[in-house]
C-alpha positions in Angstrom: 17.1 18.1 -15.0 17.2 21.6 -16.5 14.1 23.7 -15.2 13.1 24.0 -18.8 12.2 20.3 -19.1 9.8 20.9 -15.7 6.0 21.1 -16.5 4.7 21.1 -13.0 6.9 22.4 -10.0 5.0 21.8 -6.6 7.0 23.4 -3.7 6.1 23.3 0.4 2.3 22.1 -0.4 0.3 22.2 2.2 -3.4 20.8 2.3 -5.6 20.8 5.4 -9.0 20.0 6.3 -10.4 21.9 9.5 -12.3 19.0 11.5 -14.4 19.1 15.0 -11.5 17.2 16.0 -8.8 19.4 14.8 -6.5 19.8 11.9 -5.8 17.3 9.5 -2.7 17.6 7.9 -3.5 15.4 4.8 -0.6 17.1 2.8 2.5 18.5 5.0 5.1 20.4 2.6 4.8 18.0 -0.4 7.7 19.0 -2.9 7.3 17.2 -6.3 8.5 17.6 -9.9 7.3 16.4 -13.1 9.3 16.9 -16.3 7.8 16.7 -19.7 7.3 13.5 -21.7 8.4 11.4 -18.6 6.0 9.4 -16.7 6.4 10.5 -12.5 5.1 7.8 -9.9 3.8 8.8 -6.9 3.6 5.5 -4.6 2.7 5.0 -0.7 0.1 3.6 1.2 -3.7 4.7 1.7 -3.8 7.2 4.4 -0.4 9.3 2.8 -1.8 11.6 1.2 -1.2 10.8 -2.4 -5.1 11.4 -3.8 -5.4 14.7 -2.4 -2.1 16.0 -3.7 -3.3 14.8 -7.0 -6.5 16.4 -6.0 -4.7 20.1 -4.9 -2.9 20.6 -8.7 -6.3 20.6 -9.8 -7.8 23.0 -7.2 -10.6 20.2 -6.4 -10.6 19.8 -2.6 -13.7 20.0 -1.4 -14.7 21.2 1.8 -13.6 22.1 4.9 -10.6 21.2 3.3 -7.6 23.9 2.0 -4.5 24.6 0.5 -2.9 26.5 3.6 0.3 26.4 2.1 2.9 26.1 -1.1 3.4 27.1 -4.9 2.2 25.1 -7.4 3.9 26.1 -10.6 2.9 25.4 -14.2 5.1 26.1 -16.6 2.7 24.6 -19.4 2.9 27.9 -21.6 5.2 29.1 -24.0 8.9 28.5 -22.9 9.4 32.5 -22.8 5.7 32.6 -20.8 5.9 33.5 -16.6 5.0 30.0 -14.7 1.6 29.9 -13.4 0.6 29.1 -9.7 -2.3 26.9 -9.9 -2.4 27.4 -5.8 -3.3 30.9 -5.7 -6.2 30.8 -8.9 -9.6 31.0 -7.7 -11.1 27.2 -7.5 -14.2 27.8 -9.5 -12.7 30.9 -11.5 -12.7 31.0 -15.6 -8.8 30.0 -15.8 -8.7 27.4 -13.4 -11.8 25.6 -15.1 -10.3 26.6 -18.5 -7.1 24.5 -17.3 -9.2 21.1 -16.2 -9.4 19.3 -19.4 -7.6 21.4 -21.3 -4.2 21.6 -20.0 -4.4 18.9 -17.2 -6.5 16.2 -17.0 -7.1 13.8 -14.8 -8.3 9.3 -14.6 -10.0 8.7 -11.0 -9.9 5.9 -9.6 -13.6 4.0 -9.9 -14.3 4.1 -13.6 -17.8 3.4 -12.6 -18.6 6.1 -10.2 -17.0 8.9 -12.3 -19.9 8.8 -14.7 -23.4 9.6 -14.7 -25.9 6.4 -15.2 -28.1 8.7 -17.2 -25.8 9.6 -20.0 -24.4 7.7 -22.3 -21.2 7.5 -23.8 -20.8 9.7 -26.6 -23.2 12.4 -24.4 -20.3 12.5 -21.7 -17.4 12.4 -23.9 -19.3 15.2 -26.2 -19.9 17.6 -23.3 -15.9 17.5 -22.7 -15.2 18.0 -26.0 -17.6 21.0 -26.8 -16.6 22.8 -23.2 -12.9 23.1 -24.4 -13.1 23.4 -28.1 -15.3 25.3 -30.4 -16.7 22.2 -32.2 -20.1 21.7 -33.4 -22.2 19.1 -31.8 -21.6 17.1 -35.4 -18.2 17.7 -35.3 -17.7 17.2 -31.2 -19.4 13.6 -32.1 -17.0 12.9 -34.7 -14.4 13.2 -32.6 -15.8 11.7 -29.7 -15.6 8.6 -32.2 -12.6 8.7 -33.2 -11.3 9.0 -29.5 -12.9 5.9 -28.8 -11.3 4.1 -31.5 -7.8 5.9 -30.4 -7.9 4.1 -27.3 -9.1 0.6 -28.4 -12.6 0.4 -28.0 -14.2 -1.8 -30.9 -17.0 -0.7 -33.1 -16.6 2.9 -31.5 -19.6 4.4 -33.4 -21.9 1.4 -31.9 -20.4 2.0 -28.3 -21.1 5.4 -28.6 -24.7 4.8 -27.4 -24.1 2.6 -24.5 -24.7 3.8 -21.4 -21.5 2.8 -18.7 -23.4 0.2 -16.6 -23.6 -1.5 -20.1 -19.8 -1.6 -20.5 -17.4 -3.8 -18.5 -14.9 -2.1 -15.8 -12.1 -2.2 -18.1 -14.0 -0.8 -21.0 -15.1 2.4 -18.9 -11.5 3.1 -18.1 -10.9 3.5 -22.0 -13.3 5.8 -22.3 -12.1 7.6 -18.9 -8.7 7.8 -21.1 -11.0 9.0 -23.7 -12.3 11.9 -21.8 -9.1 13.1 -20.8 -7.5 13.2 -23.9 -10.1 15.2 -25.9 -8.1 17.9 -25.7 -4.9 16.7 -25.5 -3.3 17.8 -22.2 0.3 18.5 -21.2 -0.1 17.0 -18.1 -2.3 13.4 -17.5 -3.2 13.0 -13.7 -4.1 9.1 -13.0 -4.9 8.2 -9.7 -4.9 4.6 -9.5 -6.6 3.5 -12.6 -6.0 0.3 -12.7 -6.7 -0.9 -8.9 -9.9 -2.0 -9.3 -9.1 -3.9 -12.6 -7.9 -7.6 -12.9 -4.6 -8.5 -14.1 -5.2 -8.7 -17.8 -6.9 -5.6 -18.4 -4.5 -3.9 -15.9 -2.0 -4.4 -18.5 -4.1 -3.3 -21.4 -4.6 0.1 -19.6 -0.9 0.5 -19.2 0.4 -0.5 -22.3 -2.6 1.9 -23.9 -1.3 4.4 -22.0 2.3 4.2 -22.5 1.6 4.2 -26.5 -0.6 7.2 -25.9 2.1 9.3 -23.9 4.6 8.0 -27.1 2.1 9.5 -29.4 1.4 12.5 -27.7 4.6 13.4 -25.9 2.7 14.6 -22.5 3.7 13.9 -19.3 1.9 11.9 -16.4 1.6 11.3 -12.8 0.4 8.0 -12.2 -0.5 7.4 -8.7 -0.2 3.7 -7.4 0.8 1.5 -4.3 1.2 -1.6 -6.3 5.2 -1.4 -7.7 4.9 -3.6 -10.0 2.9 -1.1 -12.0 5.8 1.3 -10.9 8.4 -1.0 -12.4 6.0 -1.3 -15.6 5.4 2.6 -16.7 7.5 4.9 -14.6 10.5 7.1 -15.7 10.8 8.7 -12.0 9.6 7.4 -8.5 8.2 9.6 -5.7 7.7 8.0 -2.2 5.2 9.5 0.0 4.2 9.1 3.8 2.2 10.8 6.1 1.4 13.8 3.8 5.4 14.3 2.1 7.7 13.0 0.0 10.5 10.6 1.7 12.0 9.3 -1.4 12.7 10.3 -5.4 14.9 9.3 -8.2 14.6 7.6 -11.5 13.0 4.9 -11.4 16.0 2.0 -11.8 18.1 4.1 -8.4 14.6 3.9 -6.2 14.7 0.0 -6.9 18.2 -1.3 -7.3 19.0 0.8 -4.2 16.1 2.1 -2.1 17.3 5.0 0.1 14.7 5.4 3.0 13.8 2.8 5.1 10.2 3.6 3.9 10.7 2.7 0.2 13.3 -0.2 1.7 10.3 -1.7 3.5 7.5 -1.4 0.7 9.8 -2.9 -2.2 10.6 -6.0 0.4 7.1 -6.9 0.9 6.1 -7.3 -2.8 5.7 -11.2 -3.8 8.0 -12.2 -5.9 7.9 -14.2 -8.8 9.9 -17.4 -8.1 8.5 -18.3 -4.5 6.5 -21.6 -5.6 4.6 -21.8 -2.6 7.1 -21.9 -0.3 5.6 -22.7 3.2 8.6 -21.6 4.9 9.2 -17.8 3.2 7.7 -15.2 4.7 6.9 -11.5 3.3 8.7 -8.5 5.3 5.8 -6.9 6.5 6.2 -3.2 7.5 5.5 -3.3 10.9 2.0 -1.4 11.8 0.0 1.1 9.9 0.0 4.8 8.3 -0.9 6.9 11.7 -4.2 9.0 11.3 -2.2 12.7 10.0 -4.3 13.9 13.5 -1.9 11.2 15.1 1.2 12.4 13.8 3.9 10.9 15.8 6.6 13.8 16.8 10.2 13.4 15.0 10.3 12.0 11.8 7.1 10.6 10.7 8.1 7.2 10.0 10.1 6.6 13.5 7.2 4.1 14.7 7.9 1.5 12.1 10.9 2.1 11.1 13.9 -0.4 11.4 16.6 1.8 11.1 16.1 4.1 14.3 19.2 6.9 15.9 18.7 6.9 18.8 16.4 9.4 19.9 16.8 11.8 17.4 14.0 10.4 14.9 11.7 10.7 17.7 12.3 14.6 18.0 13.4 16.0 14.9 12.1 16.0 11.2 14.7 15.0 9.0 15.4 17.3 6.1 15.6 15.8 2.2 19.2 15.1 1.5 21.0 14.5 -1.7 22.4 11.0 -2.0 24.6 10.0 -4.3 23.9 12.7 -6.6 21.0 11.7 -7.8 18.9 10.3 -5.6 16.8 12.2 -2.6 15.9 10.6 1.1 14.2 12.4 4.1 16.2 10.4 6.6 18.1 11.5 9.5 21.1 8.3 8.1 21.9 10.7 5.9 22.6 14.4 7.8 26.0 14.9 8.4 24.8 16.5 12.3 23.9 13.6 13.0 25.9 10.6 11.6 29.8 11.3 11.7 30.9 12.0 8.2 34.5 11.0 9.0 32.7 7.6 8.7 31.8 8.1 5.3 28.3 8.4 3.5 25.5 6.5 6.1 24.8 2.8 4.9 20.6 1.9 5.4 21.0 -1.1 7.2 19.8 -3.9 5.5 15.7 -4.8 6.4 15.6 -8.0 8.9 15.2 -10.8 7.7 11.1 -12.3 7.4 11.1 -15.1 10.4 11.1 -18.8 9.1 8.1 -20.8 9.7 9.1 -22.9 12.3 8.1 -25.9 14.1 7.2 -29.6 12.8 4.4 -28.9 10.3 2.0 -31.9 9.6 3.2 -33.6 6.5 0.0 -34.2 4.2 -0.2 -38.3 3.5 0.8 -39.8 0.1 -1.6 -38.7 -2.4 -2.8 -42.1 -2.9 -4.2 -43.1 1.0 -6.2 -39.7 1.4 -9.5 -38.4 0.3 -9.9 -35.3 -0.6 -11.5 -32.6 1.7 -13.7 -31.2 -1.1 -14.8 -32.4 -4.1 -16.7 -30.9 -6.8 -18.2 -32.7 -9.8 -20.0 -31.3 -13.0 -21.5 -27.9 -10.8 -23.3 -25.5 -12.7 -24.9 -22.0 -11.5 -27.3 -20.6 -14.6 -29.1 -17.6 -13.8 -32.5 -16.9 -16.3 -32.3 -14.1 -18.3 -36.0 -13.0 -18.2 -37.5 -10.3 -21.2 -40.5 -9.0 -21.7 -43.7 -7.6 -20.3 -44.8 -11.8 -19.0 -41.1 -11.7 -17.8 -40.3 -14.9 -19.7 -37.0 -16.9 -19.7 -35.0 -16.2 -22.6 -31.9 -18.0 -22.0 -29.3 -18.6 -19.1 -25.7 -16.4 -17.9 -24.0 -19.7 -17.2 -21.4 -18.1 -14.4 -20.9 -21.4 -13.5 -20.7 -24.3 -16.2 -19.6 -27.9 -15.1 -16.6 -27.6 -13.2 -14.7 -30.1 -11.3 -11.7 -29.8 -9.0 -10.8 -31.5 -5.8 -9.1 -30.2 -2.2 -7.0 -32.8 -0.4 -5.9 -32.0 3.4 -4.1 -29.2 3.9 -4.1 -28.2 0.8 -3.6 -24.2 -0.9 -5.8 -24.6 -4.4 -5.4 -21.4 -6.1 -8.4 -20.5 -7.9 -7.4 -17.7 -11.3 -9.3 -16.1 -13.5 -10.3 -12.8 -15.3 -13.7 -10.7 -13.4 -16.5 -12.3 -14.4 -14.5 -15.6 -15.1 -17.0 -17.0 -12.7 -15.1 -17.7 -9.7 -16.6 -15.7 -6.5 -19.8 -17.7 -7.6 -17.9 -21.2 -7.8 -16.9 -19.9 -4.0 -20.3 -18.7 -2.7 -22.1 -22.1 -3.9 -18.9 -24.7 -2.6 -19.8 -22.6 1.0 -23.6 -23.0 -0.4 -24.5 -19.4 0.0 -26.1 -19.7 -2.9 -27.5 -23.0 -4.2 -26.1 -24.1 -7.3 -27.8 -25.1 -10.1 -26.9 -28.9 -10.3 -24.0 -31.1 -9.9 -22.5 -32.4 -6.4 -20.3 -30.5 -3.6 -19.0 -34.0 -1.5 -17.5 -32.5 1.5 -15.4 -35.6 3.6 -16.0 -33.4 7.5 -15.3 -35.8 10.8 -19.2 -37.9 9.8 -18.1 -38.9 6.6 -18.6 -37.8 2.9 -22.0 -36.1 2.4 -23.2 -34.2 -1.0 -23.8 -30.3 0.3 -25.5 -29.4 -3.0 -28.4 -31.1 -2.5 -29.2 -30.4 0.8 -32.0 -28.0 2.2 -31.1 -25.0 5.0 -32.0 -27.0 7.7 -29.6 -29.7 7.6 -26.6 -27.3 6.3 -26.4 -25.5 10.3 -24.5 -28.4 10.8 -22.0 -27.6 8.2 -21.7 -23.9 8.5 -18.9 -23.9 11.3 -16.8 -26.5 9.3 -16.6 -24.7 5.7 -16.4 -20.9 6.0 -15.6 -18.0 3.6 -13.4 -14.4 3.9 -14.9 -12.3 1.9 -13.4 -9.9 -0.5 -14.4 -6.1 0.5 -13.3 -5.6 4.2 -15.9 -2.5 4.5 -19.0 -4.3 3.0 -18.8 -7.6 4.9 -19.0 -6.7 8.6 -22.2 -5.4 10.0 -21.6 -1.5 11.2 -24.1 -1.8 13.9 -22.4 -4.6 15.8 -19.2 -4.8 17.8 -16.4 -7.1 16.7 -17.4 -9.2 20.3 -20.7 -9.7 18.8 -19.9 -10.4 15.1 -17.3 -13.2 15.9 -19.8 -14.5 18.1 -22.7 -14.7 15.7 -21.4 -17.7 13.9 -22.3 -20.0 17.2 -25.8 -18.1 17.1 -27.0 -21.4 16.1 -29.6 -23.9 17.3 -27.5 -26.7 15.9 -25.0 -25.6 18.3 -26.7 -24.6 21.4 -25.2 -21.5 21.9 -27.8 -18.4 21.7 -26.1 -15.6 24.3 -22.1 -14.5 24.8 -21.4 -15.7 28.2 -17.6 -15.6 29.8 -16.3 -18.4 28.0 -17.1 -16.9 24.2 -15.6 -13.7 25.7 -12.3 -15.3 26.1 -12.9 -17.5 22.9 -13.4 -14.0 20.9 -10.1 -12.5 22.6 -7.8 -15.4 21.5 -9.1 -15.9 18.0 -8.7 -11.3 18.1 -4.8 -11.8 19.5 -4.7 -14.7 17.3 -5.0 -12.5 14.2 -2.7 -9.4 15.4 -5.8 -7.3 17.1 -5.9 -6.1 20.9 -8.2 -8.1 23.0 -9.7 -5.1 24.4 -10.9 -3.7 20.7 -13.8 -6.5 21.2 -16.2 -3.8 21.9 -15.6 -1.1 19.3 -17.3 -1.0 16.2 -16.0 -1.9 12.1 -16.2 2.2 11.4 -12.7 2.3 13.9 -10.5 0.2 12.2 -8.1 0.7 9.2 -8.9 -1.5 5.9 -6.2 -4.2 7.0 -7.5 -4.9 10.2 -10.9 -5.2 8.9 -9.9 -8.1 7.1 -8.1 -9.0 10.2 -11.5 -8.8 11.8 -12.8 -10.7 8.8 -10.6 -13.7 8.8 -10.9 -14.0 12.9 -14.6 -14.7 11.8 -14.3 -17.3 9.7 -11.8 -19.1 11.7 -13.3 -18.7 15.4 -15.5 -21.4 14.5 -12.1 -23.6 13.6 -13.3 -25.0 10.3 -11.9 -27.7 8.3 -11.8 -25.3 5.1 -11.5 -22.1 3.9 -12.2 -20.2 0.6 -10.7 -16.7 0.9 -12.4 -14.7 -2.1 -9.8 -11.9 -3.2 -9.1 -11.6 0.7 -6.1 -8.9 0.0 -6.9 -7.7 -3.2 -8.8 -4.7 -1.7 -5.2 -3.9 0.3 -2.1 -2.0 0.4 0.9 -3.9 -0.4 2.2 -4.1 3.0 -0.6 -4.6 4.5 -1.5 -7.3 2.1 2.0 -8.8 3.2 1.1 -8.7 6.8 -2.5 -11.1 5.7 -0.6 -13.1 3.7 2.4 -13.8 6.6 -1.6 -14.4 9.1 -3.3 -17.1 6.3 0.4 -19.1 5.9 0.7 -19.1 9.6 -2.9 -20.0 10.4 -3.0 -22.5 7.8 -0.2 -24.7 9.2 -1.6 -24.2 12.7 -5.1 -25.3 12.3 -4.4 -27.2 9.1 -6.7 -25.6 7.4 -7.4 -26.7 3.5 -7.9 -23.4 1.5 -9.9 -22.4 -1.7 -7.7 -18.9 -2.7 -9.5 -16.9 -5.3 -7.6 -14.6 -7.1 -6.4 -12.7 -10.3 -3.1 -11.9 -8.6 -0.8 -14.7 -10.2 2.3 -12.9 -7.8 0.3 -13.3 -4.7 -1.1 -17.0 -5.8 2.5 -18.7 -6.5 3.6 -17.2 -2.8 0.5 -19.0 -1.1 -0.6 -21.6 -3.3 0.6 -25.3 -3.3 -2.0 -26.4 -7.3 -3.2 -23.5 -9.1 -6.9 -24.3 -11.3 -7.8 -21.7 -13.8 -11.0 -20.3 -14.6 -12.8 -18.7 -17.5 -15.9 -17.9 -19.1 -17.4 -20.8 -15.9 -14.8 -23.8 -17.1 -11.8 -24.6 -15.4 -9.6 -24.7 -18.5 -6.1 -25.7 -16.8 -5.1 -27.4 -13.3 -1.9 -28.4 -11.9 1.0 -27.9 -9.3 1.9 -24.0 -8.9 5.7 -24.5 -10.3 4.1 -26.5 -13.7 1.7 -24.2 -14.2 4.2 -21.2 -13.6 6.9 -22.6 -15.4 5.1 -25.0 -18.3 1.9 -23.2 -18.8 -0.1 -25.4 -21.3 -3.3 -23.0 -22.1 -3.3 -20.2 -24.2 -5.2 -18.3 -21.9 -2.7 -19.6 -18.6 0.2 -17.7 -21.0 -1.6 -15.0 -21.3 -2.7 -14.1 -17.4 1.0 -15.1 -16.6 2.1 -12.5 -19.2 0.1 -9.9 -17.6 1.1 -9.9 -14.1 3.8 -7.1 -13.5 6.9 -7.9 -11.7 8.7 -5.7 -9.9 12.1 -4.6 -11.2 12.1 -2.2 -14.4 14.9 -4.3 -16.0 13.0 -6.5 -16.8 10.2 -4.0 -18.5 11.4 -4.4 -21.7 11.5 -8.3 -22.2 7.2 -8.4 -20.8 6.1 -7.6 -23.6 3.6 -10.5 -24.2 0.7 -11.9 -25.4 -2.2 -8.9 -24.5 -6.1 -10.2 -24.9 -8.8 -8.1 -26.3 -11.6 -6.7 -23.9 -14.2 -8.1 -25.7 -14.9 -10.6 -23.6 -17.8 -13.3 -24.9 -21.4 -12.8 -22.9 -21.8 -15.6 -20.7 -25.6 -15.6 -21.5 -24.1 -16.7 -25.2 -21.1 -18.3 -25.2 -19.1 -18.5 -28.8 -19.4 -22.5 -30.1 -16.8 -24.8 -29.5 -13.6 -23.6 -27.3 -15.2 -20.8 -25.0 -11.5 -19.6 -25.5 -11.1 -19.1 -29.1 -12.2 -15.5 -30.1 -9.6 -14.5 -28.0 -6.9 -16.9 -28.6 -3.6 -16.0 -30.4 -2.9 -19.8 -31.3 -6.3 -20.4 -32.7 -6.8 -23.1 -35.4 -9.8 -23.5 -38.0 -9.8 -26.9 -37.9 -11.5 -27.6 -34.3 -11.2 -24.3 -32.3 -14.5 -23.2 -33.1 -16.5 -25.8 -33.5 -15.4 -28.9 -30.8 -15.6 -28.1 -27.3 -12.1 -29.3 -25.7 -12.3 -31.2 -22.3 -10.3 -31.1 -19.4 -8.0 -34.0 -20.0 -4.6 -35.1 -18.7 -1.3 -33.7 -20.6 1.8 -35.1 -18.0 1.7 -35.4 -14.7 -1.1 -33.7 -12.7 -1.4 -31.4 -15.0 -4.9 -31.2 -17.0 -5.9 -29.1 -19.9 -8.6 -28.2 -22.1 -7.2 -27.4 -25.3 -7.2 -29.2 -28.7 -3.8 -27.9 -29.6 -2.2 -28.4 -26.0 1.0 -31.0 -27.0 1.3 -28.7 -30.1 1.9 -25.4 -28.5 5.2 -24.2 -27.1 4.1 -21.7 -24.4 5.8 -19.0 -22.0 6.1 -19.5 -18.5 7.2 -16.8 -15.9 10.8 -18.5 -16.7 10.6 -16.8 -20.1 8.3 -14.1 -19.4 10.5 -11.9 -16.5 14.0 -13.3 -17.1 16.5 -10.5 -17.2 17.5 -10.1 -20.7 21.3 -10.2 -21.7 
C-alpha cells in the first residue's frame, strides 16, 4: 500500500483517562491505517479499547480523559496538501468542528440514544445539513429528503415528520446513515451499528452500506466483535487488545491463517454453520476475560490467556509488531527472531487445543411416542388495548402474541427465531407467567401431574416458580444493584410455599456450589452486580435460575448482549448444565449460528404466529417458509469466501403493525414468492408438510427454498 492511497494514518496513540484510582490506559500506542475506498475492521472484545480509538480521531473524549500521546494524520486534502494531525487541533476549535460531518463522520452504536426525543427527523438531519453547507432551510429539507430515500427509507417526505421513538431500531440506523452522509465524508466512522439489531435488518444495514461506500468511493472503519460481520464487509482486519493492535492484514490472510494467538482464539469460538446441535461439540472458549487496562498484566498483554506461552518471556517483555509473511502483521513474541531460533525457520502458532468432548453417559430422552411433553402450549394469545382519546377508550388490540402452539418434550433444546417484535420475549414471559396471557392454556407435566398454568391466580403459581424459571436477556438490568449475589441467588427460596425466609449455613453452601457450578469464585458471594464483567453477570444470572434446580428453562437472548468469546464460554455452561440437570430449554433468539449449535427443533416466529417448526438440520437444510429462507439468508458466516455467494433474499423494514395486521398471510407484504390467488386473503395454518416438520404457507409443496446448504457453500 503506497502512502498515497492512506486517508487516515494513526501512529503511537495514546488515550488516557486520569482516575482516583490511577491511570487508565484505554488506548496504549494504537498504530492503524485506513486506505481510501477500502472498508478497515477494527475487532476485539469490550474492554479493548476499540470505541475510544474511534472516539480519539474525532477529538470527542470527554473528560478526565486525554490524548497523552501519538499523531493522527489525515491526509483527506488535496494529494499535493501537508497531512493534518487531528491530535494536536484544539477539541472544540473551528477546524476540528468544521471536520465532524464534513470530512469524517461517524454511526454510534444505539441508534436510539443518539437522537433527541424532541426533534424529529427532518429537524435533526436539517440541522447537519445546514451547519456544513450553505443551503437554505428549503433547500437543506430537500435534501434531507432525498437522503432519506438514498438510504431506503419508504415514503421519505412522510417520515420526515416522525419523531425517532416512532421509528423501529433498524429504521433509526438509516437515518443515522443519513446524518452522516449529508455531506459526503471521506472517511465513515461506525462503531458497532448493527449490535443491537436482529439478524435481518443487520444485513440490510450492511448491504446499504456497502452499496453506499460503491457509490461514493469513501472509506470506513467499522468497528465490530462479531466476525461474521467482518467476513461480510471488510477489505482489511485490525485486531485489538488491551488498548493496541495485535493483529492486521487483509481480510482473507487474518482468517485463512490467523497469526496471533488472540485473533486464533476469537475466530475458533464463533459457531459455525454446520454443527446441528451437536451435544458433544464444544466452542473454544478464550480462557478468562479482557483485564481492567488499570490491571494490566506485565509482558505481553495477552500472556494470561494465551495458549501459546515462551517461557517466561511473555510475562516480562512487550512483544514488538513483526512482519509475517510479507503481508501480514502480529505482536507476538513466536515471531522475534531474539527470541525463537531462526535457524529453525519462521515460528509456527501452535494450533488452539482442542474444545473438551462432553463426556459421560448422557440420559437418552425415550421414544417420542411413550413421553409427554414437559410443556405444552395451545392456542395462547397476549393482546394489549390500544386505548385513544380523552375517555381513554379501547380502540383495538397489538396482538404480540396470537394463537400459538408448540410443545417441549424432556430434555429437549426448542429454539425459538424470530425478527424484534416477532413476539417472542412475550411468548417467554407468559409460558414462565410473568405476565398473564390473554387466553389459551400453558399445561406444564412437573412431578404432580399436568396442570394448566394460564389459568391460575398468584397464589397457587409459588408452587411452580422454582420448577420453570427464566435467564433474562440484559445482564446489567436483571440483577438488583443493592443486593449481593449471596442474597439474590437466595431470593428465589424467599417463599412461604417453601419455608425458607432467612440465609442460614446450608443456603450459604447451596449458593457457593450453584457460583463454582457456573465458573464464579465462591468467595464473590458477597460483592455486589456493579463488580463483575458483562459475562459473569449472566453467569450470575443463569446460577439464579438454576439454584432452585428447575425442570425447564427459557433463556431469552441469554448471550446476545455478549462478546463472542464470552458468548462461547455461556454457551460451553447451558450445554453442560443441560445434560447434568436435564434440563428442557425454551432458547429465544435471532441468532440462527448460535441456535443450530444449541438447539435439538427450531419453531419460528413472526408477527405473534409460529409460521414453521421442525428438527434443527430440516429446518437448516430444507427450509419450507419464505420467511425461514429469508432469516437463514441473513445470518453471516464467518469466512469472506463465501461473501460473494450470500447474496440472498433481503426483507423490507416495513414491518406490518401488530395492532393491524395485513389480511390473510401476516407474511405476505413481505414475501418474495407471494401469489394473488390466496396470499392475501386466506390465512394459512400451521399444518404438516413431511416429517415433523409443520408449515403455514399456502404455496409450501410449491416452493423450492434455500437452506444454509445453498446459502454459505463455497462457490467453485
Amino acid at each position: 500500500m503506497s502512502r498515497s492511497d492512506v486517508l487516515l494514518d494513526v501512529q503511537g496513540l495514546k488515550t488516557h483517562f486520569t482516575t482516583d484510582d490511577g491511570v487508565v490506559r484505554a488506548v496504549d500506542g494504537m498504530d492503524l491505517s485506513i486506505s481510501r475506498g477500502r472498508t478497515t475492521c477494527l475487532v476485539g472484545e469490550s474492554g479493548c479499547g476499540k470505541s475510544i480509538t474511534a472516539r480519539s480521531i474525532l477529538q470527542l473524549i470527554d473528560p478526565p480523559g486525554r490524548i497523552a500521546a501519538g499523531r493522527i494524520w489525515w491526509h483527506g486534502g488535496e494529494e499535493t496538501a501537508e497531512p493534518t494531525d487531528l491530535a494536536a487541533l484544539d477539541p472544540r476549535g473551528a477546524r476540528m468542528r468544521a471536520m465532524r460531518g464534513a470530512d469524517i463522520s461517524m454511526i454510534f452504536q444505539e441508534p436510539m440514544a443518539a437522537f433527541s426525543p424532541m426533534y424529529t427527523v427532518g429537524d435533526h438531519l436539517v440541522e447537519a445539513i445546514q451547519l456544513h453547507l450553505p443551503l437554505s432551510r428549503k433547500d437543506a429539507t430537500e435534501k434531507a429528503v432525498h437522503l432519506l430515500g438514498r438510504v431506503g427509507i419508504p415514503r421519505p417526505d412522510q417520515r420526515m415528520h416522525a419523531y425517532p421513538f416512532q421509528l423501529s431500531g433498524g429504521m433509526c440506523q438509516r437515518v443515522m446513515i443519513a446524518m452522516a452522509l449529508a455531506c459526503e465524508p471521506s472517511l465513515l466512522i461506525a462503531d458497532e451499528p448493527t449490535t443491537a439489531l436482529d439478524v435481518t435488518t443487520q444485513a440490510r444495514i450492511l448491504d446499504l452500506l456497502t452499496e453506499l461506500q460503491d457509490d461514493t468511493g469513501m472509506a470506513m472503519l467499522f468497528i465490530t466483535h462479531d466476525l461474521g460481520v467482518v467476513a461480510e464487509i471488510a477489505d482489511d482486519v485490525s485486531v485489538m487488545y488491551l488498548g493496541t493492535v495485535v493483529e492486521e492484514g487483509s481480510v482473507t490472510d487474518v482468517f485463512d491463517s490467523p497469526r496471533h494467538p488472540y485473533t486464533q482464539a476469537l475466530i475458533a469460538s464463533v459457531p459455525r454453520m454446520g454443527s446441528r446441535g451437536d451435544r458433544a461439540r464444544r466452542l473454544a472458549a478464550i480462557e478468562g476475560i479482557v483485564p481492567h487496562p488499570l490491571q494490566r498484566p506485565a509482558g505481553c498483554p495477552f500472556h494470561t490467556r494465551c495458549h501459546a506461552l515462551i517461557g517466561d518471556v511473555c510475562h516480562e517483555r512487550l512483544p514488538d509488531l513483526h512482519s509475517v509473511d510479507g503481508g501480514q502483521l502480529a505482536r507476538c513474541h513466536l515471531y522475534d527472531e531474539s527470541v525463537v531460533d531462526p535457524g529453525a525457520g519462521r515460528a509456527q502458532l501452535p494450533l488452539l487445543p482442542a474444545a473438551p468432548v462432553v463426556t459421560g453417559d448422557r440420559p437418552q430422552p425415550a421414544p417420542e411416542d411413550d413421553r409427554a411433553p414437559v410443556l405444552e402450549v395451545r392456542d395462547l394469545t397476549m393482546h394489549y388495548p390500544v386505548k385513544r382519546g380523552l375517555l381513554n377508550r379501547t380502540v383495538g388490540h397489538v396482538r404480540a402474541v396470537d394463537g400459538v402452539s408448540l410443545a417441549i418434550q424432556p430434555g429437549e433444546t426448542l429454539g425459538l427465531v424470530g425478527e424484534s417484535g416477532c413476539g417472542k420475549t412475550t411468548l417467554g414471559r407468559a409460558i414462565v407467567r410473568a405476565i398473564a396471557p390473554t387466553s389459551g392454556q400453558i399445561t406444564y407435566r412437573g412431578d404432580n401431574g399436568a396442570v394448566d398454568l394460564a389459568g391460575l391466580p398468584d397464589s397457587e403459581l409459588r408452587g411452580y416458580r422454582g420448577q420453570i424459571r427464566m435467564i433474562f436477556q440484559d445482564p446489567f438490568s436483571s440483577l438488583n444493584p443493592r443486593m449481593t449475589l449471596l442474597q439474590l441467588l437466595a431470593e428465589p427460596f424467599r417463599n412461604p410455599a417453601l419455608r425458607r425466609d432467612r440465609i442460614d449455613s446450608e443456603m450459604e453452601q447451596r449458593v457457593a456450589d450453584m457460583l463454582a457450578r457456573v465458573g464464579l469464585r465462591p468467595e464473590y458471594m458477597r460483592r455486589y452486580p456493579h463488580a463483575f464483567s458483562g459475562g459473569q453477570r449472566q453467569r450470575v444470572n443463569i446460577a439464579r435460575a438454576l439454584i432452585t434446580t428447575p425442570r425447564l428453562v427459557v433463556a431469552d437472548e441469554a448471550v446476545s448482549a455478549l462478546d463472542v468469546s464470552v458468548r462461547a464460554q455461556i454457551l460451553n455452561l447451558l450445554a453442560d448444565l443441560r445434560d447434568e440437570y436435564h434440563l428442557t430449554y425454551l432458547f429465544i433468539s435471532h441468532d440462527l449460528s448460535v441456535v443450530e449449535h444449541l438447539c435439538d427443533r427450531v419453531a419460528v416466529m413472526y408477527l405473534g404466529k409460529i409460521v414453521e417448526t421442525t428438527t434443527t438440520a430440516q429446518l437448516f437444510d430444507t427450509p419450507r417458509h419464505p420467511y425461514t429462507e429469508a432469516l437463514l439468508s441473513a445470518v453471516p458466516v464467518a469466512d469472506p469466501h463465501r461473501r460473494a455467494n450470500r447474496r440472498g433474499t433481503r426483507l423490507s423494514d416495513d414491518l406490518p403493525d401488530p395492532s393491524a395486521a395485513p389480511p390473510g398471510c401476516s407474511f405476505h407484504t413481505r414475501c418474495p414468492y407471494v401469489r394473488a390467488d390466496r396470499c392475501g386473503t386466506e390465512v394459512p395454518l400451521l399444518r404438516g408438510v413431511g416429517t415433523d416438520h409443520a408449515v403455514a404457507c399456502h404455496h409450501a409443496e410449491a416452493l423450492t427454498l434455500r437452506g444454509t446448504t445453498s446459502t454459505i457453500s463455497t462457490p467453485n
